[in-house]
C-alpha positions as CSV (number, residue, x, y, z in Angstrom):
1,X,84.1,39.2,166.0
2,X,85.9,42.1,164.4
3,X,89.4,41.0,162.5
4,X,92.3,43.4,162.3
5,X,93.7,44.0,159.0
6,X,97.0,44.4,157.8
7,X,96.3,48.2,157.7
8,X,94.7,48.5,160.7
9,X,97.4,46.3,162.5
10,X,100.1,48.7,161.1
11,X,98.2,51.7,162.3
12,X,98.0,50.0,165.8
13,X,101.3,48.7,166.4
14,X,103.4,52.1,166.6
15,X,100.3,53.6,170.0
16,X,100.7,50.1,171.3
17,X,104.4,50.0,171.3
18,X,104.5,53.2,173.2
19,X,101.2,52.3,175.4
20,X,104.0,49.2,176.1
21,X,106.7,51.7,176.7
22,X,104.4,54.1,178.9
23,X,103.6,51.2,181.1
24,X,107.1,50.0,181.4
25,X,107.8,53.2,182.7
26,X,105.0,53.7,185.0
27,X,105.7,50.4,186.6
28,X,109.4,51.1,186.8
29,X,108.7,54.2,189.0
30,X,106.8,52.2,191.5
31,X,109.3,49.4,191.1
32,X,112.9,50.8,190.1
33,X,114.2,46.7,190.0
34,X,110.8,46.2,187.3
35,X,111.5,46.3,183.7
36,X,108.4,45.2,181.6
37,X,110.1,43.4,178.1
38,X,108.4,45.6,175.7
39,X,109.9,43.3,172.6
40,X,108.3,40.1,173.8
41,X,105.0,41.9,174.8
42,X,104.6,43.4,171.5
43,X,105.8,40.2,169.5
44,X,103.1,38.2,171.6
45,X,100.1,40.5,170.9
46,X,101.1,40.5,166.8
47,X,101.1,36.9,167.1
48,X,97.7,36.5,168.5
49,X,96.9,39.1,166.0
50,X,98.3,36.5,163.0
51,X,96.4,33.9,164.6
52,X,92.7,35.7,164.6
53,X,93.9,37.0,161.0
54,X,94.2,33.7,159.7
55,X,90.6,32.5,161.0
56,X,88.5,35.2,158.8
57,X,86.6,33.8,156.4
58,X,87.7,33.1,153.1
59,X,91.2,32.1,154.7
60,X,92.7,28.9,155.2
61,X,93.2,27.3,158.2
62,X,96.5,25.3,157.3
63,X,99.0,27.9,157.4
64,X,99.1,27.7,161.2
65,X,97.5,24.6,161.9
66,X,94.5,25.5,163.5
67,X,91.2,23.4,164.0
68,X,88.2,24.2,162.5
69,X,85.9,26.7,164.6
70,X,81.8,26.2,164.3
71,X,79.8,28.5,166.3
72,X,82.4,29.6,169.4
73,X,81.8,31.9,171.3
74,X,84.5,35.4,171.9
75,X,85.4,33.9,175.4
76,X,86.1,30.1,173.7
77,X,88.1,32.0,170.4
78,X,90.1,34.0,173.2
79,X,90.9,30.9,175.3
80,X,91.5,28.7,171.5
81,X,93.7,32.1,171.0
82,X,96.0,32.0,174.4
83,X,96.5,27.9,174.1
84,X,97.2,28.3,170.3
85,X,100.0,31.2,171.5
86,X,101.3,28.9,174.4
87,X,104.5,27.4,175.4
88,X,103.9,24.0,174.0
89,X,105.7,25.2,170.3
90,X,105.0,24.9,166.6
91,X,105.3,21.1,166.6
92,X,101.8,20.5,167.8
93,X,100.3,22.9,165.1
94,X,99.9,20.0,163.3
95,X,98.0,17.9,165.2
96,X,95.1,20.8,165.6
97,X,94.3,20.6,162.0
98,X,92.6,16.7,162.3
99,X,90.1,18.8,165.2
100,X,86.5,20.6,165.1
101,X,86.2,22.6,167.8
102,X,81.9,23.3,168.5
103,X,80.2,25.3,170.5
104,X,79.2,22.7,172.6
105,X,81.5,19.9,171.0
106,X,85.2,18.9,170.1
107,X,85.7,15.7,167.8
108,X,88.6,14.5,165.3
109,X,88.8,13.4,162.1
110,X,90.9,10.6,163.6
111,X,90.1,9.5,166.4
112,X,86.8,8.9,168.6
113,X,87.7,10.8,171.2
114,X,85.7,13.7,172.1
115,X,84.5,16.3,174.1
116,X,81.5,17.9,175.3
117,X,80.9,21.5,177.5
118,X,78.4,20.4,180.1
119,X,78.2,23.8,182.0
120,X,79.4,27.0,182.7
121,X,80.3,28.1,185.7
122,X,81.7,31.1,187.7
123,X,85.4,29.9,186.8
124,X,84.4,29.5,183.0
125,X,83.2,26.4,181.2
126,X,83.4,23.0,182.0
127,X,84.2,20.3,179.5
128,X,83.9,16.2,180.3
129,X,86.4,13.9,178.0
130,X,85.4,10.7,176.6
131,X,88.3,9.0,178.0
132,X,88.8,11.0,181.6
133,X,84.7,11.4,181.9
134,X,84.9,11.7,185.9
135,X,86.5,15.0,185.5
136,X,85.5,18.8,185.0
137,X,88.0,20.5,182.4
138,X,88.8,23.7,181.2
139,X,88.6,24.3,177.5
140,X,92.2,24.7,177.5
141,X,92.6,20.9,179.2
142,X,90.2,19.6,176.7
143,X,92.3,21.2,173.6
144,X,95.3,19.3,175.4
145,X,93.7,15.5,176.0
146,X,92.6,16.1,172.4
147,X,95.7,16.9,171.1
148,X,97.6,14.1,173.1
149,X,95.6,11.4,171.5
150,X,96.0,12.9,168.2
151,X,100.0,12.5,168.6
152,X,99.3,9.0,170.0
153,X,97.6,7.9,166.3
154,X,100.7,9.4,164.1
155,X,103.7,10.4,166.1
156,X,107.5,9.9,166.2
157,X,108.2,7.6,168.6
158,X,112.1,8.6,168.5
159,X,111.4,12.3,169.2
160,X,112.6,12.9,172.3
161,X,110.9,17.1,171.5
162,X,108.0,15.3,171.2
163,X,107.8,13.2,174.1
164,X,108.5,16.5,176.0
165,X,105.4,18.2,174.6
166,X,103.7,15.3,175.4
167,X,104.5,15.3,179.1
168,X,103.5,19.3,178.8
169,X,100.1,18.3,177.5
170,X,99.8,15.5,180.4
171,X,100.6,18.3,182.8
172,X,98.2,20.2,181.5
173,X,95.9,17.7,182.8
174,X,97.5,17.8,185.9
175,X,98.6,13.9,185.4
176,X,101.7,12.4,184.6
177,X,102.4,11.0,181.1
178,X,102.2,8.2,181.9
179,X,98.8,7.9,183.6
180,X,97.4,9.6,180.4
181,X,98.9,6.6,178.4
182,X,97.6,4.4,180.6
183,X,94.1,5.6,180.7
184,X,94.5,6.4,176.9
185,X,95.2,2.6,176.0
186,X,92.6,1.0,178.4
187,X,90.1,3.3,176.5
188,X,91.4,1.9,173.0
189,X,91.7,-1.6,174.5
190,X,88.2,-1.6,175.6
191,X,86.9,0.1,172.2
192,X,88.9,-3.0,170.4
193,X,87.6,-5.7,172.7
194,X,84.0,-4.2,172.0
195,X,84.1,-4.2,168.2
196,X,85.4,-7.5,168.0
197,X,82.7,-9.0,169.9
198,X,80.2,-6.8,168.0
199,X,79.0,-4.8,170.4
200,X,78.5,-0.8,170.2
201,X,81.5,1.1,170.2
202,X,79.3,4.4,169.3
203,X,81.0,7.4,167.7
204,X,80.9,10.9,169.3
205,X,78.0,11.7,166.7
206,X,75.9,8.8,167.6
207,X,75.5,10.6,171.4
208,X,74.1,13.7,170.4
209,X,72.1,13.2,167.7
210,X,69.1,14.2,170.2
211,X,67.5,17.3,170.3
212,X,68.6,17.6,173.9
213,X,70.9,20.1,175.8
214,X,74.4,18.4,175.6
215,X,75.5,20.0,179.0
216,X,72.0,17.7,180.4
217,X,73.1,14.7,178.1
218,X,76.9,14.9,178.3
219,X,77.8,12.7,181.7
220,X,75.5,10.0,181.1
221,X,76.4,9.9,176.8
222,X,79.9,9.8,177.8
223,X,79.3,6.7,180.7
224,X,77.6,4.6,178.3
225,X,80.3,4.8,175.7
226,X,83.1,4.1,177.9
227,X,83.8,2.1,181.0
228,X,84.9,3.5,184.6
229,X,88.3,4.8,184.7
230,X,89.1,4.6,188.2
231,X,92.4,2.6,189.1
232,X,91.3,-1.0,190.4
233,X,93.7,0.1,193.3
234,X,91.3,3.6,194.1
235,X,87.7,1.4,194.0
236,X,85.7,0.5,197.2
237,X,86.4,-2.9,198.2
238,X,82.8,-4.7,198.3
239,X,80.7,-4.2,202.0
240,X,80.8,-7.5,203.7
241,X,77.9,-9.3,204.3
């Protein structure tokens, strides 16, 4: 992956400023009522330039607030890049620093939640969630769940900001908050109930310790760890006999 530098940025800024201003222009012609903001374009691409900046080796992730990164690939950093530069504001930042964000792999430092890619397909990858396992995700929706439950272990519960980003993450998900809670807590319950009467509550590490493809070993890891989350509402009533 090739990293601007402050130089190079510089050197760049002034042709894509007026690469900016040409396109405002052409599009205004075919358009008179179009005007392309050529302030918020430019400050948008020198953030995501920041944001790759402060990944290069040798610098710290903490400025920013970014997760760790081990072995992505240039279409995961871009898609880590546009959620990072997203509408969901600084006080998430934060929160990203507890994640590691694999390959094949996301886990916290906090909490056992994970998730695991299991395919890719023509719309991009797919990702299953340890606590929504009977859905498909984007990368972008996993970064989210992951980042809801990490509020969830330290947040502030009279931040009404907070509560909003929250909602924004849930949406995300294309779920209410509230469902998230919900299915959030009967995760956690059933973890609790599990260690207390001994039984395996398995960490993300202990499913793919195998030498095994994770996108073959995902759904059925993820199953054993957790129960079904399907609303007792939405399940089949029993056949009659």
């Amino acid at each position: 992956m090739k990293f601007v530098t402050e130089r190079t940025e510089r050197a760049a800024v002034g042709t894509i400023y007026q690469v900016f201003v040409e396109l405002d222009s052409h599009l205004a012609q075919r358009d008179p009522e179009f005007r392309y903001d050529v302030e918020a374009g430019l400050a948008r691409l020198k953030n995501s330039i920041a944001r790759l900046e402060a990944r290069r080796p040798g610098r710290g992730s903490d400025e920013l607030g970014s997760p760790a990164y081990t072995s992505v690939s240039t279409d995961q950093t871009s898609a880590l890049t546009s959620w990072l530069a997203g509408s969901h504001g600084s006080q998430i930042h934060r929160y990203l620093q507890a994640l590691n964000v694999a390959g094949l792999r996301i886990t916290s430092a906090n909490s056992p939640e994970f998730a695991v890619r299991i395919a890719d397909g023509i719309r991009g990858e797919r990702w299953r969630l340890s606590w929504l396992p009977d859905r498909a995700l984007s990368l972008a929706q996993a970064i989210s769940a992951m980042v809801l439950d990490e509020i969830l272990i330290a947040h502030e519960l009279d931040s009404a900001t907070m509560l909003a980003v929250m909602g924004e993450l849930a949406a995300d998900l294309s779920m209410p908050l509230t469902q998230a809670l919900s299915q959030l807590a009967s995760i956690k319950k059933w973890r609790q109930s599990h260690a207390a009467t001994g039984l395996s509550t398995s960490t993300p590490s202990a499913a793919g310790n195998a030498r095994r493809s994770v996108e073959h070993e995902a759904p059925d890891s993820i199953r054993e760890l957790h129960p079904p989350c399907v609303p007792a509402q939405m399940r089949p009533s029993p056949m009659a006999t």
